[in-house]
C-alpha positions in Angstrom: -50.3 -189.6 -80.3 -46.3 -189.2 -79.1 -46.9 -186.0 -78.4 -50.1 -186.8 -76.2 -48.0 -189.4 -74.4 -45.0 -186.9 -73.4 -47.4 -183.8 -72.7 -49.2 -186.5 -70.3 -46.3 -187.5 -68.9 -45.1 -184.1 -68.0 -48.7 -182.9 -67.0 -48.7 -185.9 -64.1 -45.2 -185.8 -63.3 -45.9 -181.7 -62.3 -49.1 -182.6 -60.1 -47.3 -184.9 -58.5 -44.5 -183.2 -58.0 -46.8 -180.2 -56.8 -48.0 -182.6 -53.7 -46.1 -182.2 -50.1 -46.2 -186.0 -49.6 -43.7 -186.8 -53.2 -42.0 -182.8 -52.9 -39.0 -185.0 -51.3 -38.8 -188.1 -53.9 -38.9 -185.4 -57.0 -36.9 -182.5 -56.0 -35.2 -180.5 -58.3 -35.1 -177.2 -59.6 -38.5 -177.1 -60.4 -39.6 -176.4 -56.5 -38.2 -173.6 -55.5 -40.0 -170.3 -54.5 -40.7 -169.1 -57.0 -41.9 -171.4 -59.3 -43.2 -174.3 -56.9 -46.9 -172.5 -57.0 -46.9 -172.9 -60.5 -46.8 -177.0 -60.7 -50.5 -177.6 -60.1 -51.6 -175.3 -62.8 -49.1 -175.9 -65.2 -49.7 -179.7 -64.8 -53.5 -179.3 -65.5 -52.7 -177.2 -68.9 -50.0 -179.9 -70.2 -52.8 -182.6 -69.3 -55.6 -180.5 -70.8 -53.2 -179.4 -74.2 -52.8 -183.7 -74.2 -55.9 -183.8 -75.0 -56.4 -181.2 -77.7 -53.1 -183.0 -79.2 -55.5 -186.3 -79.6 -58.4 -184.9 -81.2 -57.8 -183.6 -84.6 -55.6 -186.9 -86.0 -58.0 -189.3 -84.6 -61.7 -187.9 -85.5 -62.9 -186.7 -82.7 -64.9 -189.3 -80.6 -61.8 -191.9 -81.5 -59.2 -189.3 -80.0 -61.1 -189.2 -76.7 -61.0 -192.4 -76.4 -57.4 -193.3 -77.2 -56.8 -190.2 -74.5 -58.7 -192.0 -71.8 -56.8 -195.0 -72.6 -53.7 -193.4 -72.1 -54.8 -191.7 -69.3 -54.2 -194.9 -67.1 -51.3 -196.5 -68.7 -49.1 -193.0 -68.4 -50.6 -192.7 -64.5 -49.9 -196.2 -63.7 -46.0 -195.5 -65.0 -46.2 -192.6 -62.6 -47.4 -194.7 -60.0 -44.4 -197.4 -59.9 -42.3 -194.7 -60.3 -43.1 -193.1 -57.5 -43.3 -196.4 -55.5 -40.3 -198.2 -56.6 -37.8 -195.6 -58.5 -38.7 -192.2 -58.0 -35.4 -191.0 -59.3 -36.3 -192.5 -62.6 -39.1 -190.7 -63.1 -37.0 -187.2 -63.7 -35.1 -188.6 -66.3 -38.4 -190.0 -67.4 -39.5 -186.0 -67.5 -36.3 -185.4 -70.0 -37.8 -188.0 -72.0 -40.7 -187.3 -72.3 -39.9 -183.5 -73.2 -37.7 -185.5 -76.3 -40.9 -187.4 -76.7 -43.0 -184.0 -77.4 -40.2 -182.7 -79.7 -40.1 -186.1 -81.5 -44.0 -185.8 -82.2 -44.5 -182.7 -83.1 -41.7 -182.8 -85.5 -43.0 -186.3 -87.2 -46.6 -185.1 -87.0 -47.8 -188.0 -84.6 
């Protein structure tokens, strides 16, 4: 489930970062030319491989569920973020990639 959390995290933190109206709150090296097309579809596949991190440790129907549960409570994070301390939320992204390491090398 830590790893779910940081893939999340990254997964949202790319789509929004992938958006014209938050490009100037999350800049970084992540926009430029060439790789700035690759956000949105990158995003979708951290969010999607989230969700296949759920599944097998919680028995299926269970790991959907924690998911969608997650789902709001990572987005909502994003959200103040972006409203109050957007330049938290890239340090939040180094986290979370520490997060995903931390998980996959406890297993949870």
């Amino acid at each position: 489930m830590i790893a779910a959390a940081g893939l999340l995290y990254l997964g949202l933190f790319l789509l929004a970062s992938s958006m014209s109206r938050h490009q100037r709150a999350l800049a970084g090296p992540w926009h430029q030319p060439a790789m700035a097309p690759l956000l949105a579809p990158v995003g979708w596949l951290l969010i999607l491989a989230s969700s296949m991190a759920m599944l097998p440790h919680w028995q299926g129907g269970i790991g959907l569920v924690s998911w969608l549960g997650l789902l709001p409570l990572v987005g909502g994070l994003l959200l103040l973020g972006l409203s109050y301390r957007p330049h938290w939320l890239k340090q939040g992204a180094a986290g979370a990639i520490a997060v995903v390491i931390l998980g996959v090398a406890t297993g949870a």
